[in-house]
DOPAKOL-650162 format. One record per atom (N, C-alpha, C, CB): atom name; x, y, z. Coordinates in steps of 0.02 Angstrom, whole numbers. Glycine has a CB too. Layout:
CA X Y Z
...
END
This chain:
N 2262 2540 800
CA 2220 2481 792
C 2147 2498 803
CB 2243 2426 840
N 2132 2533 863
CA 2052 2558 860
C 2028 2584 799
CB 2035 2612 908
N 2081 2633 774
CA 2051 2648 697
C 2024 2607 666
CB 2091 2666 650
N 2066 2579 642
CA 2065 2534 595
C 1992 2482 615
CB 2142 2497 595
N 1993 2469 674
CA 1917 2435 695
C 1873 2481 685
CB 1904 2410 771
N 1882 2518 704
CA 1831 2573 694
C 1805 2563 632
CB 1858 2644 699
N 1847 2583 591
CA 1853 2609 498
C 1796 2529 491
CB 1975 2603 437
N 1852 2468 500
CA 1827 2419 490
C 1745 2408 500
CB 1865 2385 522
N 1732 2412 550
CA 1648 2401 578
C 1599 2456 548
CB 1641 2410 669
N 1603 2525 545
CA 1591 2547 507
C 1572 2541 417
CB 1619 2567 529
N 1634 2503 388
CA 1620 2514 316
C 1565 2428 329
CB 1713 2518 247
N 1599 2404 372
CA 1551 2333 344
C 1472 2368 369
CB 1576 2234 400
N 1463 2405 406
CA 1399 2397 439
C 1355 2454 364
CB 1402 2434 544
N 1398 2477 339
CA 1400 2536 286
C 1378 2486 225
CB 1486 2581 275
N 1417 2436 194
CA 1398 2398 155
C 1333 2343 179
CB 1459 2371 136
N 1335 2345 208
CA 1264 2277 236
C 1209 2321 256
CB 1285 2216 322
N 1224 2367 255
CA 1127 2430 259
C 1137 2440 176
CB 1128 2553 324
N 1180 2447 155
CA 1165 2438 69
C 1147 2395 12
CB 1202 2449 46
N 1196 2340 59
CA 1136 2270 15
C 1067 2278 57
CB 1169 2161 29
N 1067 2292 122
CA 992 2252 126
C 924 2305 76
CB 965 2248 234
N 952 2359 81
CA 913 2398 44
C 908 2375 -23
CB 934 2461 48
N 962 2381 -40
CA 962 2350 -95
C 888 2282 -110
CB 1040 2320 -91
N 912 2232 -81
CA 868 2164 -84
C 811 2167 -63
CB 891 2110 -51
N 795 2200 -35
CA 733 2234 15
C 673 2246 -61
CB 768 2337 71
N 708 2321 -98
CA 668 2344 -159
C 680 2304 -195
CB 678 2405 -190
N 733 2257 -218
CA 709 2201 -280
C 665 2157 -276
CB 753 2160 -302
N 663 2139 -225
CA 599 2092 -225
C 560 2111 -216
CB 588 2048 -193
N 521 2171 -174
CA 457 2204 -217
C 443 2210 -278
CB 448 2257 -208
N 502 2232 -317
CA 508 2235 -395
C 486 2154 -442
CB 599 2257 -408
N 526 2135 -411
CA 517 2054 -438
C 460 2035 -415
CB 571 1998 -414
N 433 2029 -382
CA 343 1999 -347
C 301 2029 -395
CB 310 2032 -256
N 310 2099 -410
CA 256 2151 -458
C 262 2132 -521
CB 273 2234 -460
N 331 2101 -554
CA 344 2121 -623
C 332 2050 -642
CB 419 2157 -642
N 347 1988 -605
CA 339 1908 -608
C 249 1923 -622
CB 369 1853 -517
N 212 1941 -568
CA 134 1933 -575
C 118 1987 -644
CB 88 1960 -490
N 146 2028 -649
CA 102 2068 -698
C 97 2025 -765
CB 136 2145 -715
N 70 2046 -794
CA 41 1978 -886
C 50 2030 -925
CB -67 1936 -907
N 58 2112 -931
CA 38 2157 -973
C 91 2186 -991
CB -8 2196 -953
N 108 2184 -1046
CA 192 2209 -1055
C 187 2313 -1041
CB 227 2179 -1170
N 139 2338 -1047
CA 159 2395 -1033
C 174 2421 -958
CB 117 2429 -1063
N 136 2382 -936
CA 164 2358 -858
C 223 2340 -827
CB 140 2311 -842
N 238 2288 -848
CA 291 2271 -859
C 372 2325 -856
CB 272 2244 -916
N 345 2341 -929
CA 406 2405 -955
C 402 2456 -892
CB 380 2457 -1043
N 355 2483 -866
CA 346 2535 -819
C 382 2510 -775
CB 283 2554 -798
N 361 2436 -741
CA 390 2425 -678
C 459 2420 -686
CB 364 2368 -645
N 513 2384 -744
CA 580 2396 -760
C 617 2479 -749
CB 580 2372 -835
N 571 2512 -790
CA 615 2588 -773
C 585 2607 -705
CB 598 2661 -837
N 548 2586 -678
CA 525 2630 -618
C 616 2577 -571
CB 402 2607 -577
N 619 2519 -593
CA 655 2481 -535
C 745 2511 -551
CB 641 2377 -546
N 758 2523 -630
CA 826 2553 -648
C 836 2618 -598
CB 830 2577 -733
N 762 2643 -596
CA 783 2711 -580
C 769 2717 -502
CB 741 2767 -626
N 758 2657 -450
CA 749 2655 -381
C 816 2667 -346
CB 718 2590 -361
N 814 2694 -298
CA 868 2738 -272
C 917 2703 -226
CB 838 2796 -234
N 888 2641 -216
CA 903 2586 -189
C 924 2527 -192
CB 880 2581 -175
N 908 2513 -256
CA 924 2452 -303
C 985 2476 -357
CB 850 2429 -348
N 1045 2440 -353
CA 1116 2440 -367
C 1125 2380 -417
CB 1162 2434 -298
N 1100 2316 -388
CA 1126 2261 -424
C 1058 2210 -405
CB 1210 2235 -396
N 1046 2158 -447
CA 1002 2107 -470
C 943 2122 -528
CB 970 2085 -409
N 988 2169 -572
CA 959 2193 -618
C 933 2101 -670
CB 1020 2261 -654
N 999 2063 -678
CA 994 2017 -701
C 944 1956 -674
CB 1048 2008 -706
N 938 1953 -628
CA 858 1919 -610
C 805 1922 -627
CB 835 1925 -568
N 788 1991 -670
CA 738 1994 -696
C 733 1981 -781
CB 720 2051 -673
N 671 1942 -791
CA 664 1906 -865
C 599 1951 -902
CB 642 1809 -856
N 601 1978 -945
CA 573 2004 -964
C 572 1985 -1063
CB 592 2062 -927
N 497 1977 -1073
CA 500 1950 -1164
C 497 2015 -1195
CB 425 1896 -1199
N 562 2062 -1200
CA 539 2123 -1226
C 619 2136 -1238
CB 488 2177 -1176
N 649 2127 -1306
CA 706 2128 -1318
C 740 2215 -1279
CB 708 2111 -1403
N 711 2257 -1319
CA 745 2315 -1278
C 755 2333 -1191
CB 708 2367 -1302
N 694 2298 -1169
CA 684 2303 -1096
C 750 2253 -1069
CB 600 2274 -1071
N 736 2190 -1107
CA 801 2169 -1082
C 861 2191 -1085
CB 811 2124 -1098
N 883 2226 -1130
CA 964 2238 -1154
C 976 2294 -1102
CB 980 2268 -1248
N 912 2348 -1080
CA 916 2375 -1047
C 936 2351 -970
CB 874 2398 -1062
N 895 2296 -957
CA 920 2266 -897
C 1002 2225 -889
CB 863 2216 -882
N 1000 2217 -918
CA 1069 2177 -959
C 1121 2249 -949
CB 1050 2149 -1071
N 1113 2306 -980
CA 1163 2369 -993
C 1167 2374 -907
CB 1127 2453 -1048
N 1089 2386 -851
CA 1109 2384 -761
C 1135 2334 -750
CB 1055 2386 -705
N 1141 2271 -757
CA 1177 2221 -732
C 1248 2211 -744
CB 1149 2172 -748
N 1284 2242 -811
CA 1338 2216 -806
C 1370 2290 -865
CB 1338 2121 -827
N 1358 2302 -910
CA 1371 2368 -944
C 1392 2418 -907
CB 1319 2394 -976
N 1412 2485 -956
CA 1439 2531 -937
C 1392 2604 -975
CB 1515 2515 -954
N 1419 2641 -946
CA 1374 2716 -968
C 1402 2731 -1039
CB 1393 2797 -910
N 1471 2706 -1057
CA 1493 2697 -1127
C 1451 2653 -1180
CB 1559 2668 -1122
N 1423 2594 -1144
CA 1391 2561 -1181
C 1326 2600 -1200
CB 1384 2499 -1151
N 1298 2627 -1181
CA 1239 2668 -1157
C 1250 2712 -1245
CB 1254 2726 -1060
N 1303 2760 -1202
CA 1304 2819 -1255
C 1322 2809 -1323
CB 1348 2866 -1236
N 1358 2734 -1345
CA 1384 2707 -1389
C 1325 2695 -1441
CB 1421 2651 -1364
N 1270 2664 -1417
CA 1215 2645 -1443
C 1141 2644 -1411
CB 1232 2590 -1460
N 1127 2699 -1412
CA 1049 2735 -1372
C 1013 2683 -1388
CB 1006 2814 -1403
N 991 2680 -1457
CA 935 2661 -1494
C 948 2590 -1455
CB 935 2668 -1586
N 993 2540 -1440
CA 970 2476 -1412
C 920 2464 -1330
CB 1041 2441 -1407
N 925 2524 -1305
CA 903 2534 -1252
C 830 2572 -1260
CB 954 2567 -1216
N 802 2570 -1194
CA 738 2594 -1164
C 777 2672 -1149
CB 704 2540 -1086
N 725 2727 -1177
CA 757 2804 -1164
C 752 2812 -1081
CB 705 2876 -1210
N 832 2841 -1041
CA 835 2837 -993
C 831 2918 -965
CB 885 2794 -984
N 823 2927 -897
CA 803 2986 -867
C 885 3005 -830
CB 727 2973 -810
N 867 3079 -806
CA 935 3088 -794
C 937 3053 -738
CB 962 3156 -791
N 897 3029 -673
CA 916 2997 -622
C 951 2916 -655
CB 846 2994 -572
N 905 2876 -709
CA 935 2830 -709
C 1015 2828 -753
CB 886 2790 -726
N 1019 2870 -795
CA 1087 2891 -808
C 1151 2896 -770
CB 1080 2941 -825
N 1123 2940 -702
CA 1180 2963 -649
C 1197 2866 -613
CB 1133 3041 -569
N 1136 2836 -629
CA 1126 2776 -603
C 1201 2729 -621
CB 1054 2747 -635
N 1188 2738 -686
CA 1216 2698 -747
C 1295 2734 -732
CB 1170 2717 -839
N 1304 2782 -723
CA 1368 2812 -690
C 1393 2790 -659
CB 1372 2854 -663
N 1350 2798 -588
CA 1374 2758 -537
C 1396 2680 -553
CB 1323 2760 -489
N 1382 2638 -559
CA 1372 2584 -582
C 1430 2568 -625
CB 1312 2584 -610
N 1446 2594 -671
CA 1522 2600 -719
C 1574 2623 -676
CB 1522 2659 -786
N 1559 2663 -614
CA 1639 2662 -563
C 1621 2601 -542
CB 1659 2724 -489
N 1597 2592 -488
CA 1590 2500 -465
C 1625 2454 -488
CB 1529 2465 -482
N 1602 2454 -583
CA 1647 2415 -636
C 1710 2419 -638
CB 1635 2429 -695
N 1730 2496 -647
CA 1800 2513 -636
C 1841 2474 -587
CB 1802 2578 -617
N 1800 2489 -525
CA 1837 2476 -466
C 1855 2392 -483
CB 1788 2494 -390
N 1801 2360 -494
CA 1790 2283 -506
C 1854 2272 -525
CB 1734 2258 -563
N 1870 2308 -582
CA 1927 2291 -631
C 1982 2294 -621
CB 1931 2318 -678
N 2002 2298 -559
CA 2078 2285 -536
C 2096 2361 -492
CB 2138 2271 -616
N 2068 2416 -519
CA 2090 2479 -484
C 2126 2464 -399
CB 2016 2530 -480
N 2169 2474 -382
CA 2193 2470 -300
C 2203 2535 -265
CB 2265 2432 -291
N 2235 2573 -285
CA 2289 2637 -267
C 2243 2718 -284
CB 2375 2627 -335
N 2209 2711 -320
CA 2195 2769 -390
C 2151 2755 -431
CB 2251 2780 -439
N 2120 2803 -448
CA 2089 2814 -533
C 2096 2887 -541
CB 1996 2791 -549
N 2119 2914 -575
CA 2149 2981 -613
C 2059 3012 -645
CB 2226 2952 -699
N 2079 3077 -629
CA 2001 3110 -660
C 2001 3117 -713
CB 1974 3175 -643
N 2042 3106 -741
CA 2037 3121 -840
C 2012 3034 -834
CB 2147 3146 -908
N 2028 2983 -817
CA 2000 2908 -855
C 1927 2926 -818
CB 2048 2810 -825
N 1930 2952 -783
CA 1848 2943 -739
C 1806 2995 -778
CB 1847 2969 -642
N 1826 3041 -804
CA 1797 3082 -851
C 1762 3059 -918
CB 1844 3121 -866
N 1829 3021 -963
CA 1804 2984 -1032
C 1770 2927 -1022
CB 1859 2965 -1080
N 1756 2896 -933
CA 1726 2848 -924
C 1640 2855 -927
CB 1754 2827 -867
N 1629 2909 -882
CA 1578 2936 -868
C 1568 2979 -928
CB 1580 2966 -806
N 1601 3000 -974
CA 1577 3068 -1004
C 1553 3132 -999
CB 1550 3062 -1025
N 1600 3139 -952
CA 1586 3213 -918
C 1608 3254 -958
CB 1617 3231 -851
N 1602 3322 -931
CA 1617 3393 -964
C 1682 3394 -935
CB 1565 3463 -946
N 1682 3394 -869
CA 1722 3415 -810
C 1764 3403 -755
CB 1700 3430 -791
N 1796 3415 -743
CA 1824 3357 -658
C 1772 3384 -602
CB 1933 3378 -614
N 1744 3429 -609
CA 1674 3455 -570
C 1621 3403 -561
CB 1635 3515 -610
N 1603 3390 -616
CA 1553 3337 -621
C 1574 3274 -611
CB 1523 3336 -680
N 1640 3248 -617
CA 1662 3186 -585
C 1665 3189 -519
CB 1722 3164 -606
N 1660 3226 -490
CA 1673 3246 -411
C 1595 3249 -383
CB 1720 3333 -399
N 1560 3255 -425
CA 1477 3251 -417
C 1456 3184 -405
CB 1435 3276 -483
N 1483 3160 -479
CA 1455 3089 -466
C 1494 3036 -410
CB 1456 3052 -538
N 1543 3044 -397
CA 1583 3021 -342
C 1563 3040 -260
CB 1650 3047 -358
N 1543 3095 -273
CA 1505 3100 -202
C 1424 3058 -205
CB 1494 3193 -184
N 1377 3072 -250
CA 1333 3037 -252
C 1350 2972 -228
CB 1311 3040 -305
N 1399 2941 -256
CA 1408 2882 -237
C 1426 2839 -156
CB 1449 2877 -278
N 1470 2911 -155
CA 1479 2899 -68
C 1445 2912 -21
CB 1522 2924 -41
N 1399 2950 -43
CA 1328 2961 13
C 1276 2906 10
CB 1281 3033 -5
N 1287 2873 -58
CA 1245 2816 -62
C 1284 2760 -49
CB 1212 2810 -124
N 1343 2756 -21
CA 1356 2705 19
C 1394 2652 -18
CB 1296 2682 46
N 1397 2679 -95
CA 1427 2622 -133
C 1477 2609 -148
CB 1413 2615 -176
N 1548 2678 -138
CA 1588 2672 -153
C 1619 2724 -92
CB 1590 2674 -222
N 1707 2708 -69
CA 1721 2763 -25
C 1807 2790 -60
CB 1718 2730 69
N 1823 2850 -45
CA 1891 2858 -77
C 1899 2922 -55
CB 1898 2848 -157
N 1957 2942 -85
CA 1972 3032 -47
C 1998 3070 -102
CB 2040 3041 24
N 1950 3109 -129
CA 1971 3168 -176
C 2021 3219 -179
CB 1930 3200 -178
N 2076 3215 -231
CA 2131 3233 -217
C 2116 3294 -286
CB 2196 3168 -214
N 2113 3359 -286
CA 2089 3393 -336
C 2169 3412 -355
CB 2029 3454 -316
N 2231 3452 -308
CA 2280 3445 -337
C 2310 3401 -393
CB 2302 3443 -301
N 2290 3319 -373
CA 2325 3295 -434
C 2286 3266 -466
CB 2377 3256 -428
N 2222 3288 -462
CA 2191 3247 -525
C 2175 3205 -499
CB 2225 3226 -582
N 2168 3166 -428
CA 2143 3088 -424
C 2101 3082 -366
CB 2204 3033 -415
N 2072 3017 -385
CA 2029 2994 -330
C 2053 2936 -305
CB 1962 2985 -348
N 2097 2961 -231
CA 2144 2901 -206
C 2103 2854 -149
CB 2219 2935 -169
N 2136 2801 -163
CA 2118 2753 -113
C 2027 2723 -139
CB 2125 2799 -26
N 2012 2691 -161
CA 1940 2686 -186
C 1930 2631 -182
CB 1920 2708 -248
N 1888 2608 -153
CA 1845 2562 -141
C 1777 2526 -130
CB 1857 2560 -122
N 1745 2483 -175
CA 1693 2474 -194
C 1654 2449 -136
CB 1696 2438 -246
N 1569 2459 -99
CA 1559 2430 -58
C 1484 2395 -92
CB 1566 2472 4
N 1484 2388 -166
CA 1452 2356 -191
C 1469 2327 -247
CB 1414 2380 -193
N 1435 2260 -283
CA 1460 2235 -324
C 1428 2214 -380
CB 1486 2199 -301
N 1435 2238 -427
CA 1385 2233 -480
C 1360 2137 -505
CB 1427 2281 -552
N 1305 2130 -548
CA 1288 2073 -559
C 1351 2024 -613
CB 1213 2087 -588
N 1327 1963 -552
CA 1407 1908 -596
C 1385 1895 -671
CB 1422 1801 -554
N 1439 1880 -707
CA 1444 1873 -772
C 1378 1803 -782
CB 1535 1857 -793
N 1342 1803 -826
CA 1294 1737 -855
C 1329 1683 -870
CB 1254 1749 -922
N 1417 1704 -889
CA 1445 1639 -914
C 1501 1630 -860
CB 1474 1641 -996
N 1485 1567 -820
CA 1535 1561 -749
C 1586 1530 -759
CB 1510 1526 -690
N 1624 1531 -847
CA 1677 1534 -860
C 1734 1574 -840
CB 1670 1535 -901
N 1702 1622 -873
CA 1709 1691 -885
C 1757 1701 -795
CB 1613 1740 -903
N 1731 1681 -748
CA 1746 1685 -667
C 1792 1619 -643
CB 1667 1682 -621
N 1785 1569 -659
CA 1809 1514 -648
C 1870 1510 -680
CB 1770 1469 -661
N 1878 1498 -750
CA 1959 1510 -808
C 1994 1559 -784
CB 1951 1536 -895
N 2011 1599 -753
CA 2083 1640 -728
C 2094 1598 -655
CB 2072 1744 -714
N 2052 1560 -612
CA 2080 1535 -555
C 2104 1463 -569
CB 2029 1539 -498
N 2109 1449 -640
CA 2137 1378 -636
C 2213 1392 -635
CB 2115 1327 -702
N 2258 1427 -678
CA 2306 1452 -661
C 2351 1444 -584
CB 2285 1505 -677
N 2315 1498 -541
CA 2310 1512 -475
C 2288 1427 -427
CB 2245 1580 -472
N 2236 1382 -434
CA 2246 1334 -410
C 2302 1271 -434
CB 2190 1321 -408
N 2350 1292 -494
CA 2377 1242 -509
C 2434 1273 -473
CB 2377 1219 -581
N 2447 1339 -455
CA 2504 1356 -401
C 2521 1321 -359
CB 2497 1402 -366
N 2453 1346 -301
CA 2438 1322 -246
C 2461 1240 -233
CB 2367 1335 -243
N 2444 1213 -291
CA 2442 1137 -281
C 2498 1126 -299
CB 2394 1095 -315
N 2559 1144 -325
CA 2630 1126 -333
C 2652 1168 -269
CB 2669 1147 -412
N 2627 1211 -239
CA 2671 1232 -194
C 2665 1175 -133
CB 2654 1308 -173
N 2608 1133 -127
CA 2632 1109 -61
C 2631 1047 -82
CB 2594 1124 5
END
């Protein structure tokens, strides 16, 4: 049981130095990019904020009148590194930090997506688009030093067991989209008692 408190107090105290960092640099970001009037400004302050080392999620808070800048912000808020590589040209050209970014960010998703037990290095491979299970093991540590994700690398079988997200990417724009699978689930609840 101490473990487990242990483990416990730890990951929360692990996730809550990561949002605050997190929220900390967006709103510097947002104060600079709200006042600026000059779109090349603007654009600068967007990739300077994709590519802040600190900022994970509230990509979608920011409004910007610049179709590519947006889609770009749009691809950090809720996209994947597939989306990315699928179609460059809709995006702002990204650097390798904000790339590894956009990596990171697509496990998160993963995780989002139901993962419990596992994710196998071959799906984490065609996810990310790696060469390698080397380089998935790269970006997976990046991730765990940055606090965002935790799990235990199993190189014998190919997997990365036990994984768990300690961040959460930006909610969907349409709060359908979140709301329609729990009507189901509350019409349970409400015949069960």
């Amino acid at each position: 049981v101490k473990i487990e408190n242990w483990f416990g107090s730890t990951f929360d105290r692990m996730t809550t130095d990561v949002l605050e960092r997190n929220d900390s640099a967006l709103a510097t970001f947002l104060k600079a990019i709200e006042s600026s009037t000059d779109t090349a400004t603007r654009r600068s302050l967007v990739l300077k904020l994709i590519g802040h080392a600190h900022v994970f999620a509230g990509f979608s808070q920011v409004s910007v009148n610049d179709t590519v800048v947006q889609a770009t912000l749009e691809l950090f808020a809720r996209g994947t590194y597939g989306d990315y590589i699928s179609d460059k040209s809709r995006f702002l050209p990204l650097s390798n930090a904000q790339k590894l970014k956009l990596q990171l960010l697509t496990v998160i998703w993963l995780l989002e997506e139901g993962v419990t037990t596992h994710l196998s290095y071959s799906t984490l491979q065609k996810d990310l688009h790696c060469d390698d299970w080397r380089s998935v093991e790269d970006i997976l540590q990046s991730g765990s030093y940055a606090g965002l994700f935790t799990g235990k690398y199993c190189q014998q079988t190919q997997q990365w067991l036990n994984p768990v997200a300690c961040m959460v990417r930006d909610a969907t724009e349409n709060p359908r989209e979140v709301l329609d699978p729990l009507v189901p689930l509350c019409d349970r609840l409400n015949e069960a008692h």
